[in-house]
C-alpha positions in Angstrom: 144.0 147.7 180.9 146.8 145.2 180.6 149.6 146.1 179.5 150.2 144.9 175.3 152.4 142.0 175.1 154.2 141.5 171.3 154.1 138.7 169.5 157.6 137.4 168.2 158.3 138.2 164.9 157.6 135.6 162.6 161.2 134.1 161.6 161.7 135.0 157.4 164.0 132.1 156.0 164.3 131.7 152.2 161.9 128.8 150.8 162.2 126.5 147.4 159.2 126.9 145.3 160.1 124.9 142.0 162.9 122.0 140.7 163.1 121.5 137.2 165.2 119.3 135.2 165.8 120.0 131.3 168.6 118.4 128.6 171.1 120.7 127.2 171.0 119.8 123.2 173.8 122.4 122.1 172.3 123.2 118.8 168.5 123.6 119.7 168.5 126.9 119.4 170.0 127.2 115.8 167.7 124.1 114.9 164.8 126.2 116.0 165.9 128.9 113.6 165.5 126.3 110.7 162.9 123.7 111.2 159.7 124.9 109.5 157.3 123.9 112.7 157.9 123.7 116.3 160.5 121.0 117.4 159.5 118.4 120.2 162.3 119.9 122.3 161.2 123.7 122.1 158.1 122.9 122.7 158.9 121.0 126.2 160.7 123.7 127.3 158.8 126.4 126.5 156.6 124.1 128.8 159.3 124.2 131.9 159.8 127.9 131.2 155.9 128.3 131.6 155.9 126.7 135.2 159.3 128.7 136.7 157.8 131.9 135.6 154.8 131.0 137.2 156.5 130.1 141.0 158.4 133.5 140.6 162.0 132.4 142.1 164.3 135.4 143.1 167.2 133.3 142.3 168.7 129.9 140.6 170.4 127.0 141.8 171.8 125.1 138.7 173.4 121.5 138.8 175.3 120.8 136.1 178.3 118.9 135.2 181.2 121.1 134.0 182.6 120.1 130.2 186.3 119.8 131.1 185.8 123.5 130.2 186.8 124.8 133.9 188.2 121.1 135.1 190.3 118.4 133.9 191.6 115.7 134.5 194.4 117.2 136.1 192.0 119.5 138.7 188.7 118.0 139.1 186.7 118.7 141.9 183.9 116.4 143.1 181.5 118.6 144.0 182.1 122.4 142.9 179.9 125.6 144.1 180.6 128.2 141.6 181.2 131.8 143.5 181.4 134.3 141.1 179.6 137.8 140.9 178.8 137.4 137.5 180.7 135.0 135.0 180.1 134.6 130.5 178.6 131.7 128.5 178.6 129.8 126.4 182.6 129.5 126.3 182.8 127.1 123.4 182.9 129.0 120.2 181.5 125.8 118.2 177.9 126.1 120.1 175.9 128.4 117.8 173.9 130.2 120.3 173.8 133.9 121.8 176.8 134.8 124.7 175.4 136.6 127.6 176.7 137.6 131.1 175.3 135.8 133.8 175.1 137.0 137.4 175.5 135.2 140.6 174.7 135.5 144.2 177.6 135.6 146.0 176.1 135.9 149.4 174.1 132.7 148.8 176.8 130.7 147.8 179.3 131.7 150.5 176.5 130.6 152.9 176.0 127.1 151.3 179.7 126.4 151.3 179.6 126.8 154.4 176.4 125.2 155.7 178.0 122.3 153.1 181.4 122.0 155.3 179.0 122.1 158.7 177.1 119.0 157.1 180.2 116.9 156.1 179.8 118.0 152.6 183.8 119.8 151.7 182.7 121.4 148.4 185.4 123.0 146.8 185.1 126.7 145.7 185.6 128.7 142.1 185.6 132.5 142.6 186.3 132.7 138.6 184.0 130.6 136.1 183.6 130.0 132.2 180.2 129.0 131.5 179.9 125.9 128.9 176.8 125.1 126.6 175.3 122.6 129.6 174.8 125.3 132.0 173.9 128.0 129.3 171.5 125.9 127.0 168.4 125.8 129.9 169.3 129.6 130.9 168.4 130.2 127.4 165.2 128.8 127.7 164.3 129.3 131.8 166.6 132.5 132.6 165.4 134.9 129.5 167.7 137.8 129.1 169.4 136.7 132.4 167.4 138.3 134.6 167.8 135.7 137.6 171.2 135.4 139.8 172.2 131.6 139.6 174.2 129.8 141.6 176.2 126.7 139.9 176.9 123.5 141.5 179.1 121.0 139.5 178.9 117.3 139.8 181.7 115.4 138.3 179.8 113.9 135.8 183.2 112.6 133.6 186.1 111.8 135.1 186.1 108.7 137.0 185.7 108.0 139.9 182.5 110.1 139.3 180.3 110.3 142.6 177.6 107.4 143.7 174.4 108.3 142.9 173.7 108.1 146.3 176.1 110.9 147.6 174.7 113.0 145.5 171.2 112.2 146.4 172.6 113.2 150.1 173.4 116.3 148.3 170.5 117.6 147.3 169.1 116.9 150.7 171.6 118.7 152.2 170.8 122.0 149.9 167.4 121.4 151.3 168.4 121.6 154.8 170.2 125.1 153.6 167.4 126.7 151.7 165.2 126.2 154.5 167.3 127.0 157.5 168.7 130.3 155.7 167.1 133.6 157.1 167.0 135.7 153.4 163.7 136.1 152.5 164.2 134.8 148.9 162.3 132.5 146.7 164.5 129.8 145.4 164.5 127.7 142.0 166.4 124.8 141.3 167.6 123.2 137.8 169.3 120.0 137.2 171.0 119.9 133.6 171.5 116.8 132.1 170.6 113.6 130.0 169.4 110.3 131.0 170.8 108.4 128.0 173.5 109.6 125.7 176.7 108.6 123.6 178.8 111.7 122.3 181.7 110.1 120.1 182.0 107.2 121.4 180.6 103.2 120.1 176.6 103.9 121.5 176.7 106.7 119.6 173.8 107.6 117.6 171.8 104.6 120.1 169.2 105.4 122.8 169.0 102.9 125.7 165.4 103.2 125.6 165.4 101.0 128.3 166.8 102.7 131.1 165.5 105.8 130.0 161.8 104.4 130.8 163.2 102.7 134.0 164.5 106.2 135.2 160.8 108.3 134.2 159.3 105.8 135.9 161.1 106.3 138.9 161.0 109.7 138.7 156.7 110.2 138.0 156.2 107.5 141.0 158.6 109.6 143.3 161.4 106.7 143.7 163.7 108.8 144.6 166.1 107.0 146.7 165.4 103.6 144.3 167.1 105.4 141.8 169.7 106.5 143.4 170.4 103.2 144.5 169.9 101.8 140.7 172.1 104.7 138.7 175.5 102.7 139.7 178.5 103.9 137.8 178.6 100.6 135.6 174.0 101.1 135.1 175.0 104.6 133.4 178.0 103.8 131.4 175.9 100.9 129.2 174.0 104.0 128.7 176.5 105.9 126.9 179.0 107.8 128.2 177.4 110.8 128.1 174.6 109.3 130.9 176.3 110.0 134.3 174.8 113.7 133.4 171.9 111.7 135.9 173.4 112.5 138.6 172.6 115.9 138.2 168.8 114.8 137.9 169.7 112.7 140.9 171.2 115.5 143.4 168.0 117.7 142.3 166.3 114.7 143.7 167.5 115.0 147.0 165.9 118.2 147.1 162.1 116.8 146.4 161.3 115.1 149.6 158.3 113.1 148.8 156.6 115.6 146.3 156.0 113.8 142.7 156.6 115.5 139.3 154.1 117.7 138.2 155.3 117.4 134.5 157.3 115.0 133.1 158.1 113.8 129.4 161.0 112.6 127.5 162.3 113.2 124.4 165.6 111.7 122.6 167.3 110.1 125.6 166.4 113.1 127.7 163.8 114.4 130.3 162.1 117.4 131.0 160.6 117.6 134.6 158.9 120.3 137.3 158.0 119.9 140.7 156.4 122.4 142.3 157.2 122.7 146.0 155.8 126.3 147.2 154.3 125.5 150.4 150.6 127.6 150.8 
Protein backbone atom coordinates (compact mmCIF):
# COMPACT_ATOMS: atom_id res chain seq x y z
CA UNK A 1 0.00 0.00 0.00
CA UNK A 2 1.33 3.37 -0.67
CA UNK A 3 2.44 5.15 1.66
CA UNK A 4 -0.39 8.29 2.87
CA UNK A 5 0.59 11.53 1.55
CA UNK A 6 -1.13 14.83 3.70
CA UNK A 7 -2.81 17.28 2.18
CA UNK A 8 -1.61 20.99 3.24
CA UNK A 9 -3.57 22.46 5.64
CA UNK A 10 -5.99 24.72 4.39
CA UNK A 11 -4.56 28.40 5.07
CA UNK A 12 -7.26 30.14 7.86
CA UNK A 13 -7.08 34.07 7.25
CA UNK A 14 -9.76 36.36 8.71
CA UNK A 15 -12.66 37.23 6.08
CA UNK A 16 -15.16 40.46 5.88
CA UNK A 17 -18.67 39.30 5.89
CA UNK A 18 -20.81 42.69 6.18
CA UNK A 19 -20.17 46.88 5.68
CA UNK A 20 -22.73 48.97 6.94
CA UNK A 21 -23.01 52.58 6.95
CA UNK A 22 -25.49 54.41 9.49
CA UNK A 23 -25.84 58.42 10.66
CA UNK A 24 -25.14 59.32 14.12
CA UNK A 25 -28.28 61.75 15.18
CA UNK A 26 -26.98 62.37 18.92
CA UNK A 27 -30.40 62.57 20.38
CA UNK A 28 -32.17 59.45 18.69
CA UNK A 29 -32.16 57.66 21.49
CA UNK A 30 -33.81 60.17 23.95
CA UNK A 31 -36.26 60.95 20.97
CA UNK A 32 -37.15 57.34 20.96
CA UNK A 33 -37.99 57.50 24.60
CA UNK A 34 -40.64 60.26 23.65
CA UNK A 35 -42.23 59.88 20.34
CA UNK A 36 -45.48 58.04 20.74
CA UNK A 37 -44.70 55.57 17.47
CA UNK A 38 -41.68 54.36 15.96
CA UNK A 39 -39.37 57.08 14.40
CA UNK A 40 -38.11 56.68 10.62
CA UNK A 41 -34.63 56.53 12.02
CA UNK A 42 -35.12 53.64 14.70
CA UNK A 43 -36.77 51.86 12.44
CA UNK A 44 -33.75 51.85 9.81
CA UNK A 45 -31.52 50.83 12.14
CA UNK A 46 -33.15 48.36 13.82
CA UNK A 47 -33.08 47.25 10.06
CA UNK A 48 -28.92 47.46 9.85
CA UNK A 49 -28.83 45.85 13.29
CA UNK A 50 -31.05 42.90 11.85
CA UNK A 51 -28.46 42.15 9.00
CA UNK A 52 -24.97 42.40 11.35
CA UNK A 53 -26.48 40.00 13.63
CA UNK A 54 -27.30 37.95 10.99
CA UNK A 55 -23.48 37.67 9.32
CA UNK A 56 -22.21 37.04 12.96
CA UNK A 57 -18.76 39.30 12.86
CA UNK A 58 -16.33 38.45 15.77
CA UNK A 59 -15.17 41.96 15.63
CA UNK A 60 -15.79 45.74 14.40
CA UNK A 61 -14.01 48.05 12.29
CA UNK A 62 -15.60 51.53 12.68
CA UNK A 63 -14.84 54.68 10.52
CA UNK A 64 -15.68 57.61 11.97
CA UNK A 65 -14.53 61.15 12.07
CA UNK A 66 -13.40 62.17 15.58
CA UNK A 67 -15.38 65.53 17.08
CA UNK A 68 -12.31 67.60 18.02
CA UNK A 69 -12.97 65.47 21.07
CA UNK A 70 -9.46 63.51 20.88
CA UNK A 71 -7.94 66.13 17.99
CA UNK A 72 -7.74 69.59 17.27
CA UNK A 73 -6.66 71.83 15.40
CA UNK A 74 -3.45 71.90 17.03
CA UNK A 75 -2.86 67.75 16.68
CA UNK A 76 -4.91 66.35 13.98
CA UNK A 77 -4.06 63.38 12.38
CA UNK A 78 -5.21 62.39 8.87
CA UNK A 79 -5.85 59.11 9.29
CA UNK A 80 -5.92 57.72 12.97
CA UNK A 81 -6.24 53.77 13.99
CA UNK A 82 -7.39 53.83 17.51
CA UNK A 83 -5.29 51.12 19.76
CA UNK A 84 -6.73 50.84 22.89
CA UNK A 85 -7.73 47.73 24.99
CA UNK A 86 -10.89 49.15 25.89
CA UNK A 87 -11.78 52.96 25.90
CA UNK A 88 -15.55 54.95 27.32
CA UNK A 89 -18.26 56.76 25.42
CA UNK A 90 -20.02 58.93 24.84
CA UNK A 91 -17.53 61.62 26.30
CA UNK A 92 -19.73 64.66 25.80
CA UNK A 93 -21.95 65.07 28.80
CA UNK A 94 -24.63 67.05 26.50
CA UNK A 95 -25.51 63.73 24.46
CA UNK A 96 -28.36 62.13 26.45
CA UNK A 97 -27.63 58.57 25.95
CA UNK A 98 -26.22 55.64 28.10
CA UNK A 99 -22.04 55.60 28.77
CA UNK A 100 -20.56 52.19 28.31
CA UNK A 101 -17.05 50.73 28.06
CA UNK A 102 -16.04 49.61 24.80
CA UNK A 103 -13.41 47.02 24.07
CA UNK A 104 -10.87 46.81 21.34
CA UNK A 105 -8.70 44.47 19.65
CA UNK A 106 -5.44 45.39 20.14
CA UNK A 107 -3.86 42.58 18.18
CA UNK A 108 -5.84 43.58 15.09
CA UNK A 109 -4.95 46.98 15.08
CA UNK A 110 -1.30 46.64 15.73
CA UNK A 111 -1.36 44.33 12.58
CA UNK A 112 -3.20 46.99 10.40
CA UNK A 113 -0.83 49.71 11.36
CA UNK A 114 1.46 47.92 10.27
CA UNK A 115 0.21 46.25 7.00
CA UNK A 116 -0.98 50.30 6.60
CA UNK A 117 2.88 51.54 6.71
CA UNK A 118 3.91 48.28 4.29
CA UNK A 119 1.15 49.72 1.79
CA UNK A 120 2.24 53.49 1.81
CA UNK A 121 -0.53 54.27 4.14
CA UNK A 122 1.53 56.10 7.62
CA UNK A 123 -1.50 56.06 9.96
CA UNK A 124 -0.81 57.59 13.07
CA UNK A 125 -1.52 55.62 16.33
CA UNK A 126 -3.68 56.49 19.76
CA UNK A 127 -3.07 53.95 22.49
CA UNK A 128 -5.52 56.13 24.79
CA UNK A 129 -9.09 57.18 23.31
CA UNK A 130 -12.37 59.24 24.43
CA UNK A 131 -15.23 57.96 22.48
CA UNK A 132 -17.62 60.88 21.06
CA UNK A 133 -21.40 60.54 20.27
CA UNK A 134 -20.38 59.66 16.33
CA UNK A 135 -18.69 56.56 17.20
CA UNK A 136 -21.04 55.62 20.06
CA UNK A 137 -24.54 56.46 18.53
CA UNK A 138 -24.34 53.18 15.87
CA UNK A 139 -22.72 50.97 18.80
CA UNK A 140 -25.87 51.75 20.42
CA UNK A 141 -27.88 50.39 17.82
CA UNK A 142 -25.30 47.53 16.04
CA UNK A 143 -22.94 46.63 19.15
CA UNK A 144 -25.89 45.94 21.91
CA UNK A 145 -24.37 45.84 25.36
CA UNK A 146 -20.91 46.06 23.76
CA UNK A 147 -20.41 42.67 23.13
CA UNK A 148 -18.09 43.11 19.89
CA UNK A 149 -14.26 44.45 20.11
CA UNK A 150 -14.14 47.43 17.64
CA UNK A 151 -11.41 48.82 16.09
CA UNK A 152 -11.69 52.83 15.25
CA UNK A 153 -10.33 54.37 12.30
CA UNK A 154 -10.60 58.23 12.15
CA UNK A 155 -10.85 60.24 9.05
CA UNK A 156 -10.29 63.88 9.33
CA UNK A 157 -13.52 64.77 8.49
CA UNK A 158 -13.06 68.84 9.87
CA UNK A 159 -10.11 70.35 9.78
CA UNK A 160 -8.98 71.36 6.49
CA UNK A 161 -7.09 70.18 4.42
CA UNK A 162 -9.41 67.17 5.02
CA UNK A 163 -8.42 64.08 2.81
CA UNK A 164 -9.59 63.50 -1.12
CA UNK A 165 -12.17 61.39 -1.39
CA UNK A 166 -10.16 59.40 -3.37
CA UNK A 167 -7.36 58.61 -0.70
CA UNK A 168 -9.69 57.43 1.33
CA UNK A 169 -11.27 55.27 -1.16
CA UNK A 170 -7.54 53.80 -1.48
CA UNK A 171 -8.04 53.27 2.12
CA UNK A 172 -10.64 51.09 2.36
CA UNK A 173 -9.06 49.06 -0.34
CA UNK A 174 -6.15 48.83 1.48
CA UNK A 175 -8.10 47.43 4.86
CA UNK A 176 -9.36 44.97 2.30
CA UNK A 177 -6.02 43.83 1.29
CA UNK A 178 -5.42 43.41 5.30
CA UNK A 179 -8.56 41.61 6.31
CA UNK A 180 -7.87 39.11 3.73
CA UNK A 181 -4.19 38.53 3.90
CA UNK A 182 -4.37 38.27 7.85
CA UNK A 183 -4.09 34.61 9.25
CA UNK A 184 -6.77 34.98 12.48
CA UNK A 185 -9.56 33.11 11.85
CA UNK A 186 -12.05 35.97 12.63
CA UNK A 187 -15.16 37.22 11.06
CA UNK A 188 -14.94 40.83 10.40
CA UNK A 189 -17.64 43.76 10.29
CA UNK A 190 -17.21 47.11 9.06
CA UNK A 191 -19.18 50.45 9.93
CA UNK A 192 -18.81 53.82 8.34
CA UNK A 193 -20.39 56.69 10.56
CA UNK A 194 -21.48 59.56 9.03
CA UNK A 195 -23.90 61.90 7.05
CA UNK A 196 -24.21 62.72 3.47
CA UNK A 197 -25.78 66.15 3.95
CA UNK A 198 -25.61 68.32 7.03
CA UNK A 199 -25.15 71.90 8.50
CA UNK A 200 -24.58 71.98 12.39
CA UNK A 201 -24.43 75.83 13.36
CA UNK A 202 -23.52 77.15 10.63
CA UNK A 203 -25.75 79.33 7.43
CA UNK A 204 -27.27 75.77 5.71
CA UNK A 205 -28.41 75.00 8.84
CA UNK A 206 -31.72 73.51 9.27
CA UNK A 207 -31.42 72.89 4.95
CA UNK A 208 -30.94 69.50 3.24
CA UNK A 209 -29.15 69.50 -0.09
CA UNK A 210 -31.56 67.10 -1.33
CA UNK A 211 -29.73 67.10 -4.30
CA UNK A 212 -26.56 65.60 -3.60
CA UNK A 213 -27.92 63.41 -1.20
CA UNK A 214 -29.89 61.54 -4.19
CA UNK A 215 -26.72 61.92 -6.44
CA UNK A 216 -24.62 60.09 -3.65
CA UNK A 217 -27.64 56.97 -3.10
CA UNK A 218 -27.56 56.70 -6.40
CA UNK A 219 -24.11 56.05 -6.65
CA UNK A 220 -24.00 54.04 -3.89
CA UNK A 221 -27.29 51.32 -5.03
CA UNK A 222 -25.59 51.24 -8.67
CA UNK A 223 -22.07 50.40 -7.12
CA UNK A 224 -20.22 53.69 -8.45
CA UNK A 225 -17.89 53.45 -6.15
CA UNK A 226 -14.91 55.11 -7.57
CA UNK A 227 -17.42 57.88 -9.43
CA UNK A 228 -18.04 59.04 -6.17
CA UNK A 229 -15.10 59.26 -5.01
CA UNK A 230 -14.01 61.19 -7.78
CA UNK A 231 -17.32 63.55 -7.40
CA UNK A 232 -17.15 64.11 -3.28
CA UNK A 233 -14.37 67.00 -3.93
CA UNK A 234 -13.74 69.03 -0.85
CA UNK A 235 -15.57 72.19 -2.42
CA UNK A 236 -18.90 69.22 -3.68
CA UNK A 237 -19.30 68.58 0.25
CA UNK A 238 -18.87 71.93 1.77
CA UNK A 239 -22.12 73.38 -0.41
CA UNK A 240 -23.52 70.56 1.49
CA UNK A 241 -23.13 71.81 4.86
CA UNK A 242 -20.27 71.65 6.80
CA UNK A 243 -21.14 68.87 8.54
CA UNK A 244 -21.03 66.68 4.97
CA UNK A 245 -17.29 65.69 4.63
CA UNK A 246 -18.61 62.91 7.32
CA UNK A 247 -18.83 61.09 3.45
CA UNK A 248 -15.70 60.23 3.48
CA UNK A 249 -16.30 57.84 6.03
CA UNK A 250 -19.08 56.29 3.74
CA UNK A 251 -16.39 56.64 1.03
CA UNK A 252 -13.29 54.71 2.78
CA UNK A 253 -16.00 51.87 3.68
CA UNK A 254 -16.30 51.99 -0.06
CA UNK A 255 -13.02 50.95 -0.82
CA UNK A 256 -13.72 47.94 1.06
CA UNK A 257 -16.87 46.74 -1.32
CA UNK A 258 -15.15 45.71 -4.47
CA UNK A 259 -17.88 45.40 -6.96
CA UNK A 260 -20.65 44.05 -4.50
CA UNK A 261 -23.90 46.54 -4.57
CA UNK A 262 -25.94 47.43 -1.44
CA UNK A 263 -28.18 45.00 -0.23
CA UNK A 264 -30.16 47.75 1.68
CA UNK A 265 -30.14 51.15 1.29
CA UNK A 266 -32.53 54.16 2.28
CA UNK A 267 -32.17 57.70 3.43
CA UNK A 268 -33.58 59.64 5.80
CA UNK A 269 -32.89 63.48 6.83
CA UNK A 270 -29.71 64.07 4.87
CA UNK A 271 -28.44 60.66 5.96
CA UNK A 272 -28.03 57.02 4.74
CA UNK A 273 -28.42 53.78 6.04
CA UNK A 274 -26.69 50.97 4.01
CA UNK A 275 -25.52 46.94 4.18
CA UNK A 276 -23.57 45.05 2.00
CA UNK A 277 -23.15 41.72 2.59
CA UNK A 278 -19.80 40.25 1.46
CA UNK A 279 -19.60 36.63 3.18
CA UNK A 280 -18.18 34.59 0.45
CA UNK A 281 -20.10 30.79 0.39
Amino acid sequence: TSPCIACPEEEIMAQLVLAAAVPHPPRLIHEMTLATGELRAAALMKQVRGYVENAAPDVLIEVDSDHLVNFFYNNMPTFCIGMAEEAEGPSESWCPMPRYTVRGHVPMARALLGYGLRSNFDLAVAEELRLDHSLMVPLHFLNPNMELPVVPIYTNGFAAPIPSARRCYSLGRMIRRFIEQWDQDLRVAIIASGCFAMDVGGPLRGWTDQKWVDTVSSLLERGEYQTLARRATAQRMAAAGNNSSELLNWITLTGTLGATKPTFLETDDGSGYAVWQLEQT
